[in-house]
C-alpha positions as a printed NumPy array, in Angstrom:
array([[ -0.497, -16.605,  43.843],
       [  0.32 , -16.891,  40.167],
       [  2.152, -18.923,  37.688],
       [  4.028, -16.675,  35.189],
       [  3.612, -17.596,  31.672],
       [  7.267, -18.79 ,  31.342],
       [  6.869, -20.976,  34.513],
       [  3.658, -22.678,  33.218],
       [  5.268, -23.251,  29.616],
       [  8.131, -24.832,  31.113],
       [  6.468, -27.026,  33.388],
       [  3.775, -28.082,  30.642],
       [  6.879, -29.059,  28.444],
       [  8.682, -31.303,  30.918],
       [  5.672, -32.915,  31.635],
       [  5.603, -33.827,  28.036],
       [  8.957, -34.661,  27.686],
       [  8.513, -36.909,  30.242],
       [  6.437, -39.148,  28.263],
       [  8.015, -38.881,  24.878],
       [  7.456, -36.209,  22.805],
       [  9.953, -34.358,  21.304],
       [ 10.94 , -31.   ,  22.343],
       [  9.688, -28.881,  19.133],
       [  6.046, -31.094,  19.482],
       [  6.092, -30.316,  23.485],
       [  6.95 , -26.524,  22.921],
       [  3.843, -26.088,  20.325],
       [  1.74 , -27.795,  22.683],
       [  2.589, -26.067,  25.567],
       [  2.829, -23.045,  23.556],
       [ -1.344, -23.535,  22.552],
       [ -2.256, -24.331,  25.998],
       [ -0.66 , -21.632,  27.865],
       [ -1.709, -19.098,  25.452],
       [ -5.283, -20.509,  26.251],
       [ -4.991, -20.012,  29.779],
       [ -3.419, -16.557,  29.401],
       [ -6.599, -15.85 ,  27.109],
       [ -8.818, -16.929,  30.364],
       [ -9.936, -19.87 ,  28.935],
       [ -8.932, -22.462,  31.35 ],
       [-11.454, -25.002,  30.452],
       [ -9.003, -25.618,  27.527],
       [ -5.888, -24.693,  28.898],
       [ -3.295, -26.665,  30.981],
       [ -6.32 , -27.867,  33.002],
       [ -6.393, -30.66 ,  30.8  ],
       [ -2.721, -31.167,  29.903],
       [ -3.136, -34.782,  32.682],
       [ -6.206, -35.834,  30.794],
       [ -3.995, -35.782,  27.619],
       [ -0.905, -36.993,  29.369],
       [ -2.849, -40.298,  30.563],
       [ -3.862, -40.846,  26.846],
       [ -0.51 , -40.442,  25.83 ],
       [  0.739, -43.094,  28.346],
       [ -2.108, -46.057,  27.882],
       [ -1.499, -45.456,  23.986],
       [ -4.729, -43.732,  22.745],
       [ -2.586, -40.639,  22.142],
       [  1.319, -41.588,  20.212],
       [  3.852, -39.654,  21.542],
       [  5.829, -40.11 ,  18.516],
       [  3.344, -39.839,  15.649],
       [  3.357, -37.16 ,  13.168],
       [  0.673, -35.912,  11.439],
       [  1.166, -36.39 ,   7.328],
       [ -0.684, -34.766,   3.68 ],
       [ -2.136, -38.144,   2.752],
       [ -3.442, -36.45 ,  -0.516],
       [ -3.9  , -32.615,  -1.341],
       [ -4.556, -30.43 ,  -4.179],
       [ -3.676, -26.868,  -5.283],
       [ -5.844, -25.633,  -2.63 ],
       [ -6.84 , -28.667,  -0.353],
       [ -5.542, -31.488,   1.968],
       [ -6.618, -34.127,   4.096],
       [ -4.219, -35.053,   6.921],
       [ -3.945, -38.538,   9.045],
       [ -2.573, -37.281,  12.504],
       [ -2.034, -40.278,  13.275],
       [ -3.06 , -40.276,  17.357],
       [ -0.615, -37.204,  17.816],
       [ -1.578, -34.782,  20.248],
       [ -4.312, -32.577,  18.662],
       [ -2.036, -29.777,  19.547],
       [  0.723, -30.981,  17.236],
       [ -1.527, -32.021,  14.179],
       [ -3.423, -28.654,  14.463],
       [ -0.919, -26.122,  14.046],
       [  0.611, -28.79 ,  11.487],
       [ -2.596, -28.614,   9.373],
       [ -3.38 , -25.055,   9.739],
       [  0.11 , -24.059,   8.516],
       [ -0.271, -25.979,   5.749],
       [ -3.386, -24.116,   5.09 ],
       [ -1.791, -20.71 ,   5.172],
       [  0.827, -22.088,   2.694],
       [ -2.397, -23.516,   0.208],
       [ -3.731, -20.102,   0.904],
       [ -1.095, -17.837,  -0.217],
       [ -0.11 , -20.305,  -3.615],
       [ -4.098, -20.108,  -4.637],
       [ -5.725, -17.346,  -2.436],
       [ -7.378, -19.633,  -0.11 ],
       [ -6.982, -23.146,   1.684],
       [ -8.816, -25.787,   3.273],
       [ -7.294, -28.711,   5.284],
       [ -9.3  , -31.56 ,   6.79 ],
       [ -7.869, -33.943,   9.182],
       [ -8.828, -37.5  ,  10.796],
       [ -7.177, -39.5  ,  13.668],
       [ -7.117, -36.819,  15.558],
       [ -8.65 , -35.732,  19.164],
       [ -9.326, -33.092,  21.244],
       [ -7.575, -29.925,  19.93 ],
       [ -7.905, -27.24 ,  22.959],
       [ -9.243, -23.878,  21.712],
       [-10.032, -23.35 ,  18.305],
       [ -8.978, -19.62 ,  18.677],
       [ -5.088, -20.641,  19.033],
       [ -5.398, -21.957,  15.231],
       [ -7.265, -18.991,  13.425],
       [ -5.312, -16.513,  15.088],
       [ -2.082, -18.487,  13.866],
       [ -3.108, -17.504,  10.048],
       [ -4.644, -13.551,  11.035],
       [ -1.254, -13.214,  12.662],
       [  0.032, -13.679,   9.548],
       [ -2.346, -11.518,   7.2  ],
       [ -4.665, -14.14 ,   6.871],
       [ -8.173, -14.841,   7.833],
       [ -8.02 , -17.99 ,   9.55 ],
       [-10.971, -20.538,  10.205],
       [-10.61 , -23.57 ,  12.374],
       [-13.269, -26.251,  13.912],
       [-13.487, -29.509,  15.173],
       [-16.057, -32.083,  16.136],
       [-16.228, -33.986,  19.366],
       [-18.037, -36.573,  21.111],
       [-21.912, -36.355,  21.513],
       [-22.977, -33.687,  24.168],
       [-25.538, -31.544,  22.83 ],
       [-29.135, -32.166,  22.296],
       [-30.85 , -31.135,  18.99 ],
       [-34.506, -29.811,  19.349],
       [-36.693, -32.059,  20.228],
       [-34.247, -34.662,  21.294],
       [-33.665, -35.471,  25.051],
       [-30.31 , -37.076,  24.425],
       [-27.134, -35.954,  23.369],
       [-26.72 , -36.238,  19.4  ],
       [-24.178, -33.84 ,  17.859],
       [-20.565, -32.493,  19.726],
       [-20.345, -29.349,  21.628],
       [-18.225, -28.757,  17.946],
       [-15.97 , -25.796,  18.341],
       [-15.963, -22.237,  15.403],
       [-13.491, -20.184,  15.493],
       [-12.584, -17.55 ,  13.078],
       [-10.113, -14.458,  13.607],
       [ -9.665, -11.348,  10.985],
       [ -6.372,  -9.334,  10.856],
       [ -7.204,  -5.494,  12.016],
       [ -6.075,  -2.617,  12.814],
       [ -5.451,  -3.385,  16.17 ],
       [ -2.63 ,  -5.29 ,  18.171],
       [ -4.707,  -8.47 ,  18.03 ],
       [ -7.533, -10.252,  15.727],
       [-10.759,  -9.897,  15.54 ],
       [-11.415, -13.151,  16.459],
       [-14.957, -15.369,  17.546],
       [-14.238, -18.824,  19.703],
       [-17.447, -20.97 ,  20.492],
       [-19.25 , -23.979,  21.311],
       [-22.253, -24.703,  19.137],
       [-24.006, -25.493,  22.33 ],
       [-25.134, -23.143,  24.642],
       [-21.946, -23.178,  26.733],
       [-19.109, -25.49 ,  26.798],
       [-19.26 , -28.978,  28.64 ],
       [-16.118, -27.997,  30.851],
       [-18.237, -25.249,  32.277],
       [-20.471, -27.267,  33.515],
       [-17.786, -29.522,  34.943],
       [-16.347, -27.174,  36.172],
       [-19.359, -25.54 ,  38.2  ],
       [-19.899, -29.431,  39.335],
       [-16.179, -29.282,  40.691],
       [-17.334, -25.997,  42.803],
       [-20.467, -27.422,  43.901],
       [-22.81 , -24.521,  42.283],
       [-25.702, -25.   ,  40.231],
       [-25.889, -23.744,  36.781],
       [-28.028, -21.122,  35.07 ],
       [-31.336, -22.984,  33.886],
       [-31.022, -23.3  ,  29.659],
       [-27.386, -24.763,  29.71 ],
       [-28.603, -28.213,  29.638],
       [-31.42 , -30.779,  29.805],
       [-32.047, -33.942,  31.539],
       [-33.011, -37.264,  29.592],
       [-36.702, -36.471,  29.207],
       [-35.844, -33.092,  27.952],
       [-36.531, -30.606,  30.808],
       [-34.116, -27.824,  31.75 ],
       [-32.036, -28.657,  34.675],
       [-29.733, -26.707,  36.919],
       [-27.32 , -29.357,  38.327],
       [-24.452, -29.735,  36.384],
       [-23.794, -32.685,  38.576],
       [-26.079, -35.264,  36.091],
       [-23.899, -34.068,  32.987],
       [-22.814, -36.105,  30.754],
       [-24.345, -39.269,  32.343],
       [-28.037, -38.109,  32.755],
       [-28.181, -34.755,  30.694],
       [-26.608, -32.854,  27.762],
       [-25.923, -29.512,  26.85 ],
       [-28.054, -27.086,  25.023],
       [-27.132, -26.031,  21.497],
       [-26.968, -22.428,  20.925],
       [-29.815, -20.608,  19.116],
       [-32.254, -23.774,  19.072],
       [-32.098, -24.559,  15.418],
       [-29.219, -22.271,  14.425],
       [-26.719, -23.639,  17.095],
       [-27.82 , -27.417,  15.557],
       [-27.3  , -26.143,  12.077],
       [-23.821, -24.738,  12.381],
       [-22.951, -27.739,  14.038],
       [-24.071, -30.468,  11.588],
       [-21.889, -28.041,   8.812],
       [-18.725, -28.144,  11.314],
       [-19.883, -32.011,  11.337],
       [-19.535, -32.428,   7.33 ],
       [-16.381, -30.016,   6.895],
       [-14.238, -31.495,   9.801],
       [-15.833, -35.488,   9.689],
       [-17.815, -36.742,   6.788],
       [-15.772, -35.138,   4.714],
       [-11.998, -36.057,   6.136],
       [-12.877, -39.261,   6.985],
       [-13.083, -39.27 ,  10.749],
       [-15.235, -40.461,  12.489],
       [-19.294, -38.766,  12.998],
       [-20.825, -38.436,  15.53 ],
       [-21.707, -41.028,  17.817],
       [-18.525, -43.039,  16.358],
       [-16.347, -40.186,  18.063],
       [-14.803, -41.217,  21.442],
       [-14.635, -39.397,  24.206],
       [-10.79 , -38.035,  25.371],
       [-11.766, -37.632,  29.005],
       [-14.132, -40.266,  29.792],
       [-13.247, -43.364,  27.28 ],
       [-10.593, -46.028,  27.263],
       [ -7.282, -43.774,  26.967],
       [ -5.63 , -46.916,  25.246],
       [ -7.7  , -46.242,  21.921],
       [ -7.978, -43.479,  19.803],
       [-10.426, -40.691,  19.688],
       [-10.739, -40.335,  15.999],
       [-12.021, -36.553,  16.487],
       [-12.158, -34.827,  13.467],
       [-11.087, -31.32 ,  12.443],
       [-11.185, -28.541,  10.021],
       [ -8.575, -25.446,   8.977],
       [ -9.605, -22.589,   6.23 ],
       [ -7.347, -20.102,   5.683],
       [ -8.08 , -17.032,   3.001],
       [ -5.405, -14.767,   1.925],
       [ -6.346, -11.317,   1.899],
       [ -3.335, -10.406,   0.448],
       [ -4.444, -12.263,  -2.389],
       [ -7.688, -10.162,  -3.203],
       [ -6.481,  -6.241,  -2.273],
       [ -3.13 ,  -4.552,  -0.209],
       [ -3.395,  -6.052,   3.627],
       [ -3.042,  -2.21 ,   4.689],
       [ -6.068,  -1.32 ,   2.556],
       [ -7.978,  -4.552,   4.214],
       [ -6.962,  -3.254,   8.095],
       [ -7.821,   0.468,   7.284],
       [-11.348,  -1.014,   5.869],
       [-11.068,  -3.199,   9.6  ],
       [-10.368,  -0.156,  11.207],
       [-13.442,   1.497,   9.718],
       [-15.805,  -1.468,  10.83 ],
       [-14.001,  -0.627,  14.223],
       [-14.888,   2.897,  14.523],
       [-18.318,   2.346,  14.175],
       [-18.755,  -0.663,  16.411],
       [-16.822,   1.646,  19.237],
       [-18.875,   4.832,  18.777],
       [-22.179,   3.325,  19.045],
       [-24.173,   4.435,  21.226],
       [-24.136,   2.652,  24.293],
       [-26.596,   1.453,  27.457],
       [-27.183,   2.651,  30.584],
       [-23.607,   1.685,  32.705],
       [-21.644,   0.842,  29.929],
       [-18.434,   1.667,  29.951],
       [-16.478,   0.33 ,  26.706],
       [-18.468,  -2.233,  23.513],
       [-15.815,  -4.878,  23.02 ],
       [-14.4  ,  -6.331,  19.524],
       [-14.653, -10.054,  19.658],
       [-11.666, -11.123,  21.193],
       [-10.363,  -8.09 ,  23.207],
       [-11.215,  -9.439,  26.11 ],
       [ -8.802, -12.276,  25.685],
       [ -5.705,  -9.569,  24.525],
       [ -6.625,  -7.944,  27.535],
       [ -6.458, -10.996,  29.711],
       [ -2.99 , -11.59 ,  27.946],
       [ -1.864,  -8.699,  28.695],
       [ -2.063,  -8.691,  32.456],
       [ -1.241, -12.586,  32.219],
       [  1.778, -11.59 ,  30.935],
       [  2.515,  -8.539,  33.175],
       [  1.457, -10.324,  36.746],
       [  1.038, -13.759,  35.854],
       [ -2.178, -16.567,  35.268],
       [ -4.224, -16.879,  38.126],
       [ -5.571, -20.322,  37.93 ],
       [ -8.475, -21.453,  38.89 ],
       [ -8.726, -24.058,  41.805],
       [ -9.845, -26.982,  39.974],
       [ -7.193, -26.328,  37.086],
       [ -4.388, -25.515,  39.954],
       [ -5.437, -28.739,  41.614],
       [ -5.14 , -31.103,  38.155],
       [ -1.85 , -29.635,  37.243],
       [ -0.564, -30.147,  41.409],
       [ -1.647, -33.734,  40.529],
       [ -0.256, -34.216,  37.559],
       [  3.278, -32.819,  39.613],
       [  2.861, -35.198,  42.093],
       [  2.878, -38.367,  39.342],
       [  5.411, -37.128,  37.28 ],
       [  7.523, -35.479,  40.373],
       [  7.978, -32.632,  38.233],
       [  7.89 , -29.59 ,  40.319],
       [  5.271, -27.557,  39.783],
       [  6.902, -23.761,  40.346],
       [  4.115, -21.201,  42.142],
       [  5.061, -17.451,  42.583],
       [  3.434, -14.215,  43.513],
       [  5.061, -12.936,  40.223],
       [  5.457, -12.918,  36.939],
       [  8.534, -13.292,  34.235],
       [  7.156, -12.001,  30.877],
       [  6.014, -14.402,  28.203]])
């Protein structure tokens, strides 16, 4: 049984209505975290549209904030979101980006009172939709151990970056700087399976495989040792120290802390115009090259198809679009939940409407 993409849009955007956003703020937020889950990304997708909505009723989150330039340049700005949802102030600061971009060639945007901003992939395939290569990253709340540490020190800090091409979507590459991300470990806690050893340690550093003691008792790995810690501590400087938000250990947590204050998560938006530098159709034939040779590589033993970076979420869309978004259980059950306390009704087919 699936939820069309329509359905699930409509039902994210009454439940935001509901407590006080407008309708354009509701539709972009509903609009990122739909498109998440149509990706297959659920562990940033509507799944956590009640998390948000209890911020946004005890006041940590402000329903009728909007996200300002406080000062810019030619090809900068730093923006206050001012509590909105992360959503809201994302797409607000990586549009302004695009616009920096195509005055000067590129564009950087910084922003502070923010929070948790769903996938990072949503905001650097807004720009490559556009022509542009687009850049986006965020910091979060401690998870992630550095090497040698047995406690959490740095976020689980989100990269993405997405390339126009030849093809009907971006190349685009969405990750955690740790191993995996936290929500899937919570969500192999919510299934009651253990997790592969390597995804996180315990609080005298040894690998563990029950996602059960994370975050209270363990943190997550970061990716590559040294070079997962690295990236992070620049996502760190470009989305934090240098916006003003807060670093670090100063970050609060969205899910776990008192809803009633605010997050302070930082974030970070680059766009580059390619337009700018040589013809866009020159730049995607030059894409399309790079594509040719990544597909006719020779391949293992059983494989069928090498994937870009990001096909696989086109693909899911696709087919999300065509049959629907088959939730998974611990997503269906927080959005049946979050139906129940708004007494919104929460529509569930066995088809699909296109989105």
């Amino acid at each position: 049984m699936n939820l069309s993409i329509a359905e699930l849009e409509q039902f994210s955007i009454q439940c935001l209505l509901s407590v006080g956003l407008s309708e354009r703020d509701a539709r972009i937020s509903a609009g990122v975290l739909v498109t998440t889950d149509s990706w297959g990304v659920h562990t940033h997708g509507t799944k956590n549209l009640r998390g948000y909505i209890r911020r946004l009723k005890a006041g940590g989150l402000m329903a009728q904030a909007q996200a300002a330039i406080e000062r810019d340049g030619p090809a900068w700005a730093i923006v206050n979101a001012h509590s909105t949802l992360a959503m809201v102030s994302s797409t607000f600061a990586m549009d302004t980006a695009i616009q920096k971009a195509r005055a000067t060639g590129m564009g950087y945007v910084g922003v502070h009172n923010a929070c948790h901003f769903g996938a990072a992939g949503v905001y650097a395939a807004q720009a490559a939709k556009q022509g542009l290569i687009g850049i986006a990253m965020a910091n979060d709340t401690p998870s992630v151990s550095i090497p040698g540490s047995t406690v959490a020190v740095l976020g689980s800090n989100p990269l993405a970056i997405a390339i126009p091409s030849s093809e009907p979507f971006p190349i685009m590459l969405d990750i955690a700087t740790s191993t995996v991300a936290g929500g899937k470990v919570f969500q192999a806690a919510s299934e009651g399976r253990s997790i592969p050893e390597g995804w996180i340690i315990d609080h005298e550093g040894k690998p563990a495989t029950d996602p059960s003691i994370f975050p209270r008792k363990a943190s997550l790995t970061p990716m590559s040792a040294h070079k997962g810690y690295g990236i992070a501590l620049w996502i760190e400087a470009l989305s934090s120290i240098l916006t003003g938000a807060a670093i670090a250990q100063h970050v609060l947590s969205w899910s776990f802390d008192n809803p009633s204050l605010s997050t302070n998560h930082g974030a970070a938006f680059m766009a580059i115009d390619v337009g700018s530098m040589m013809p866009l159709d020159h730049f995607r034939n030059r894409v399309a090259e790079l594509i040719r040779q990544i597909r006719e590589a020779p391949r293992a033993a059983g494989v069928e198809r090498l994937f870009l970076p990001g096909e696989r979420e086109w693909i899911h869309h696709q087919e999300a679009s065509r049959h629907g978004i088959a939730l998974p259980a611990d997503a269906l059950a927080q959005l049946s939940r979050l139906s129940e306390e708004l007494a919104i009704p929460l529509s569930v087919g066995t088809h699909s409407r296109a989105g």
